[in-house]
C-alpha positions as CSV (number, residue, x, y, z in Angstrom):
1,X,-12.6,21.5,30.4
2,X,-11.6,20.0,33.4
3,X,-9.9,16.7,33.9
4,X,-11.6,13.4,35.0
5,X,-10.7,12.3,38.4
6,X,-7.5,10.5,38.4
7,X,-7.5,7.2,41.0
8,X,-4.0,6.5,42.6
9,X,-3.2,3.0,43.4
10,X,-0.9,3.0,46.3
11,X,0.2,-0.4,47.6
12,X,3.7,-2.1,48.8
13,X,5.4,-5.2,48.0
14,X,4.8,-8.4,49.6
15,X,6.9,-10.3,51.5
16,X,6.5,-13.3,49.1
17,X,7.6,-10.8,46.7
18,X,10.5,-9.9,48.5
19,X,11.6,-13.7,49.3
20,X,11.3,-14.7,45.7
21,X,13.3,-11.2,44.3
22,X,15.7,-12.1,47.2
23,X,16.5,-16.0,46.9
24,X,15.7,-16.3,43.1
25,X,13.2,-18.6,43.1
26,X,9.3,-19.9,44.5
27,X,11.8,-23.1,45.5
28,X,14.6,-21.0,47.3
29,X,12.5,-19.1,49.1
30,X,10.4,-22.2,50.4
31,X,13.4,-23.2,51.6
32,X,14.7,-20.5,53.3
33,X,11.7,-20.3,55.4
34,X,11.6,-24.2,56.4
35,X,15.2,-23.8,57.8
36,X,13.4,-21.0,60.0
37,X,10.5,-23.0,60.7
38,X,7.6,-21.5,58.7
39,X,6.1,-22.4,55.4
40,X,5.8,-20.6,52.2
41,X,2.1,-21.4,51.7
42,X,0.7,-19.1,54.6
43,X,2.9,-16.2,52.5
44,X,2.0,-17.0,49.3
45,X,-1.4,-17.2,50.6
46,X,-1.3,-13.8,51.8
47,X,0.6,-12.3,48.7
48,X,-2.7,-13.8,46.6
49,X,-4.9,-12.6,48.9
50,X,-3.2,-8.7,48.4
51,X,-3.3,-9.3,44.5
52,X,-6.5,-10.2,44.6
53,X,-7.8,-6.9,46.3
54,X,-5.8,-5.3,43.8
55,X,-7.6,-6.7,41.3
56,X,-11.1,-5.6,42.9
57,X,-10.4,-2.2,43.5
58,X,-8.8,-1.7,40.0
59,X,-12.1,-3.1,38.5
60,X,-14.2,-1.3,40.7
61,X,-12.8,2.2,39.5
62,X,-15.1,4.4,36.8
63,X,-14.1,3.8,33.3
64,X,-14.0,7.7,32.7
65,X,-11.6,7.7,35.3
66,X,-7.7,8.2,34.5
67,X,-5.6,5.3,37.2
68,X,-2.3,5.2,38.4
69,X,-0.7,2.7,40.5
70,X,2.7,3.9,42.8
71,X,4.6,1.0,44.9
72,X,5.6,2.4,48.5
73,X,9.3,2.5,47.7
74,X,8.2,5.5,44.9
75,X,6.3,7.6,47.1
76,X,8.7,10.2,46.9
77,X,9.3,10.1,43.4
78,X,6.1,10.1,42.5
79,X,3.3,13.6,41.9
80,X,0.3,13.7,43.5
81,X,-2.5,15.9,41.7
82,X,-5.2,18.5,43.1
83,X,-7.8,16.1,41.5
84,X,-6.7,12.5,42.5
85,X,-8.4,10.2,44.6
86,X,-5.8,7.9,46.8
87,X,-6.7,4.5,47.4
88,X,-4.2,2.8,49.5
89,X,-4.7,-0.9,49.7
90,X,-2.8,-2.7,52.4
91,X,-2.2,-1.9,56.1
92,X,-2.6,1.1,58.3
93,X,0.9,2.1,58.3
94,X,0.6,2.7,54.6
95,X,-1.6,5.3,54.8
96,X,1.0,7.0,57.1
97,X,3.5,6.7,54.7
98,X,1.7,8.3,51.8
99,X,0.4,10.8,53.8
100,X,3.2,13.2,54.1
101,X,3.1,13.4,50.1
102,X,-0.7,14.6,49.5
103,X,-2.3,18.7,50.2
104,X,-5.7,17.6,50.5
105,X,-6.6,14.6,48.3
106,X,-9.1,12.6,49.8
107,X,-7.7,9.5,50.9
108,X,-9.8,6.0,51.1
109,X,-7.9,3.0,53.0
110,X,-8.5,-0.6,51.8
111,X,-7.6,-3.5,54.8
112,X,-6.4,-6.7,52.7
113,X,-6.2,-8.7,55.3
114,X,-9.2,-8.0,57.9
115,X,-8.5,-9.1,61.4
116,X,-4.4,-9.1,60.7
117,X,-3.9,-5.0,60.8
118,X,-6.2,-3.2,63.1
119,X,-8.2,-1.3,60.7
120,X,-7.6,2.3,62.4
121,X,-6.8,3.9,58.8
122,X,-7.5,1.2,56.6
123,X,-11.3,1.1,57.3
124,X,-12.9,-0.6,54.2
125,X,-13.0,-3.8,52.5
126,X,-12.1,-3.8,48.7
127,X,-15.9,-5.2,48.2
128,X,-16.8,-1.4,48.9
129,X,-14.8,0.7,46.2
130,X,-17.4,1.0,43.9
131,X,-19.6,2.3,46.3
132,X,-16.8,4.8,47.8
133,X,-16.0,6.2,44.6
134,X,-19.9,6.6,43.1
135,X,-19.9,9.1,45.9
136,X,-16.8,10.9,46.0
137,X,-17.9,14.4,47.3
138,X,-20.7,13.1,49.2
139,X,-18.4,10.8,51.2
140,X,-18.0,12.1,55.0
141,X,-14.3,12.4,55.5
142,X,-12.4,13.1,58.6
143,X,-9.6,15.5,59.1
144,X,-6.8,13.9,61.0
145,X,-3.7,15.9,62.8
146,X,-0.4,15.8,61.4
147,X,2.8,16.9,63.2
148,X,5.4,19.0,61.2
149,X,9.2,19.8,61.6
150,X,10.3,22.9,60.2
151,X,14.2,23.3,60.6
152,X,16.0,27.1,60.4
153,X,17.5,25.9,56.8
154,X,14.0,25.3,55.8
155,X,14.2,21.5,55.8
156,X,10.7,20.8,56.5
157,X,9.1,16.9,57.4
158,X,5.5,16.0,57.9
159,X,4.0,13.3,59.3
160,X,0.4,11.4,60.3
161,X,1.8,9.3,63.4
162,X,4.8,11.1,65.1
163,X,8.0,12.6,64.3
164,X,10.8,11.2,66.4
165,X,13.9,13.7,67.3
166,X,17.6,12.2,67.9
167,X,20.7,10.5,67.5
168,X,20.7,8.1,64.6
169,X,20.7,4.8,66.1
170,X,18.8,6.1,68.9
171,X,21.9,6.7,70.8
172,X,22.7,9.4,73.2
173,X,21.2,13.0,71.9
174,X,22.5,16.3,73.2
175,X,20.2,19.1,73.0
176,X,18.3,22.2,74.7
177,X,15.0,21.9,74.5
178,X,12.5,25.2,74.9
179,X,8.5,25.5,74.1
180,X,7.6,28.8,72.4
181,X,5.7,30.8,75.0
182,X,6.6,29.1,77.9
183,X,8.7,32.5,79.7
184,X,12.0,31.8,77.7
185,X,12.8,28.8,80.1
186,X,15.1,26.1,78.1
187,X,17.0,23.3,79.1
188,X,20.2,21.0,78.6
189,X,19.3,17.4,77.9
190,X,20.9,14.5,77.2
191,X,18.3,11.7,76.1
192,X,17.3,8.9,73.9
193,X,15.5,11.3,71.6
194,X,12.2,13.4,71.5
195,X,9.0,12.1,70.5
196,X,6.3,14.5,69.4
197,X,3.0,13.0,67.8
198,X,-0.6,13.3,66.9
199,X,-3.8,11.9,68.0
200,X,-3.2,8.8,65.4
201,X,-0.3,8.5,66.6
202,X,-2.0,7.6,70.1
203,X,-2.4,3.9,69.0
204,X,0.9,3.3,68.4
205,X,4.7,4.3,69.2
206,X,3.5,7.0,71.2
207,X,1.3,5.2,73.4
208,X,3.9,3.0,74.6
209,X,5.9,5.8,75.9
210,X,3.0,7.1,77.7
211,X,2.1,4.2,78.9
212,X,5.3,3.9,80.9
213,X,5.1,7.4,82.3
214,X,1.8,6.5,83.8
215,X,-1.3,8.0,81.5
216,X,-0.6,11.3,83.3
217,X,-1.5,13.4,80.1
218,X,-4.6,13.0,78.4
219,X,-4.2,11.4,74.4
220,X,-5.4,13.3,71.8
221,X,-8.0,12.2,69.0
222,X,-7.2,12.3,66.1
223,X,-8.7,15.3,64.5
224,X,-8.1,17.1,67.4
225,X,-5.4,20.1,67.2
226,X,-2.9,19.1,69.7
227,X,0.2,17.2,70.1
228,X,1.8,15.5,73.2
229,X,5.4,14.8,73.1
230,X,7.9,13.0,75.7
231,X,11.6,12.7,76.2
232,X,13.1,9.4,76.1
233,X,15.4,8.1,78.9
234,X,16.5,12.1,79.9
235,X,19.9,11.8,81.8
236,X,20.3,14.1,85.1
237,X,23.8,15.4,85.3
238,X,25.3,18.2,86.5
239,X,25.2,19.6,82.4
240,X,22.1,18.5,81.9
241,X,18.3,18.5,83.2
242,X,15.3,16.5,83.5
243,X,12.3,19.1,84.1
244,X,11.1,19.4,80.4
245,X,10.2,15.3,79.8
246,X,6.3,15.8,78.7
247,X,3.9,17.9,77.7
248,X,1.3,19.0,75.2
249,X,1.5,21.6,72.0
250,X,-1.8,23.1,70.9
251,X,-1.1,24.4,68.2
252,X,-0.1,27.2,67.5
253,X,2.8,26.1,70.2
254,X,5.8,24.5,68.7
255,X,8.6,22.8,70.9
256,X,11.6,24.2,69.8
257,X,15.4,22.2,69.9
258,X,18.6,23.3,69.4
259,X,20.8,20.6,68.5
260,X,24.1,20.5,70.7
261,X,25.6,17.0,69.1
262,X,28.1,17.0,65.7
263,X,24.8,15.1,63.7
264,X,21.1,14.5,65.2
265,X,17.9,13.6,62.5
266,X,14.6,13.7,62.8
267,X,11.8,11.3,61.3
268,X,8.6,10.5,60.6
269,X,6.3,7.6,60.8
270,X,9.3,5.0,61.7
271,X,10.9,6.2,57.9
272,X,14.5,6.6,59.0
273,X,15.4,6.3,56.0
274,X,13.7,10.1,54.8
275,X,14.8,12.5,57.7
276,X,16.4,16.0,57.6
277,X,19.8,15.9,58.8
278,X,20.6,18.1,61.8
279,X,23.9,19.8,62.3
280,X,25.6,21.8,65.6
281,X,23.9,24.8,66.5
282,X,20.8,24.1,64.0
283,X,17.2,24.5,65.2
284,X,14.1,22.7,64.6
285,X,10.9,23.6,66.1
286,X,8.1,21.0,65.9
287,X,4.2,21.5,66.0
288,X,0.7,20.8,64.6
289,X,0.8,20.7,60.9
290,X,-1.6,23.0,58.4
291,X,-2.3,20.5,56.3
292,X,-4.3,17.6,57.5
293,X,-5.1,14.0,56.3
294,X,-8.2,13.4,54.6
295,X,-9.7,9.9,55.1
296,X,-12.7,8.6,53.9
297,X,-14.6,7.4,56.8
């Protein structure tokens, strides 16, 4: 007998939320936010307006359906199942927080504030559940890219956006850098840190960076199999090179790094706070991940 489909919840907590946890009180936190020249209504507003959303998706869900609810901050303590269905309710960058935790669960992205986040994950209203989930196989999804680091003590990171390669506190890195495939040639760098991400990625931290280096390379879509990754800020000395600053990684290229400094980390999805911890002499090759995202378009 196999199970009913299990729906998984995933939201964050507000920032009324964290105001009132933080300062004690609806009162205190009002407060607070008058010395700094806002007013508590337009958050409260927006905490009711998330809670709301909540509310409609959790009704919309089948009654023979099993539900669980996970708060950002327990994404890694919590087990994703073959059979679950992921509903993240909130903004964009919470589907690229969950998304490192799932091996092909379907994924459907609910925008609680339309107009506020752009949209780019979190494509449907909370109006539409019902709908979603009355056709769950039927539903077109698509397949985005994810970018993976793989270090040679098998510390392994996946993420949806980009996985960012440095000195914690984005200070000065020290590193060689190689691409698999590329005649053996490696370099010396000292930089700001690499930055290796995916076609979802494009709308974001990596787009800035490219941006400043002109548009040269060509973005990747989303579901497309390729990565493009930059240097940040490489230093020229006699030590160390500047040659290797861009480039792309079909897969199955990986950029490989060999970390030169006592400590570097790497990251994904701005989560500094979950990164593998690099040591002298380590190496960490980065490329396009097997697994991909699977949202609900």
């Amino acid at each position: 007998m196999s199970l009913a489909p299990r729906a998984v919840l995933v939201h964050r907590t507000t920032e009324y939320e964290e105001l009132v946890a933080h300062h004690g009180t609806h009162g205190q936190a009002a407060f607070f936010l008058s010395s700094r020249g806002r007013h508590i209504e337009e958050v409260a507003e927006r905490h009711e307006r998330t809670r709301r959303a909540l509310a409609e998706v959790t009704s919309a869900i089948p009654l023979t359906w099993r539900q669980a609810r996970v708060e950002r901050a327990d994404l890694d303590r919590f087990l994703f199942a073959p059979e679950d269905v992921v509903i993240v309710v909130g903004q964009d960058g919470l589907v690229a927080n969950v998304a490192k935790y799932l091996s092909g669960q379907p994924v459907l992205g609910i925008d609680t504030e339309p107009g506020r986040n752009p949209g780019v994950l979190v494509r449907h209203r909370p109006r539409d559940t019902a709908g979603l989930l009355a056709a769950a196989g039927g539903t077109s999804v698509d397949e985005l890219t994810m970018v993976e680091a793989v270090a040679d003590d098998t510390q392994r990171l996946v993420a949806l956006n980009e996985i960012y390669l440095g000195a914690a506190g984005h200070q000065t890195a020290r590193y060689r850098l190689g691409l698999e495939g590329d005649g053996g040639v490696v370099e010396a760098q000292a930089s700001s840190g690499v930055l290796v991400g995916t076609g979802t990625g494009a709308t974001g931290w990596l787009r800035s960076v490219w941006q400043e280096r002109g548009g040269a390379l060509r973005l990747p879509a989303p579901t497309e199999t390729r990565l493009v990754w930059f240097v940040r800020e490489a230093w020229p000395s006699p030590a160390t090179g500047t040659s290797l600053t861009a480039g792309e990684l079909p897969a199955p290229t990986r950029l490989r790094l060999t970390v030169e400094s006592e400590r570097l980390i790497a990251f994904g999805d701005g989560m500094e706070g979950d990164s593998l911890e690099l040591t002298w002499g380590q190496t960490v090759e980065v490329g396009v991940c097997a697994e991909r995202l699977r949202l609900v378009g």
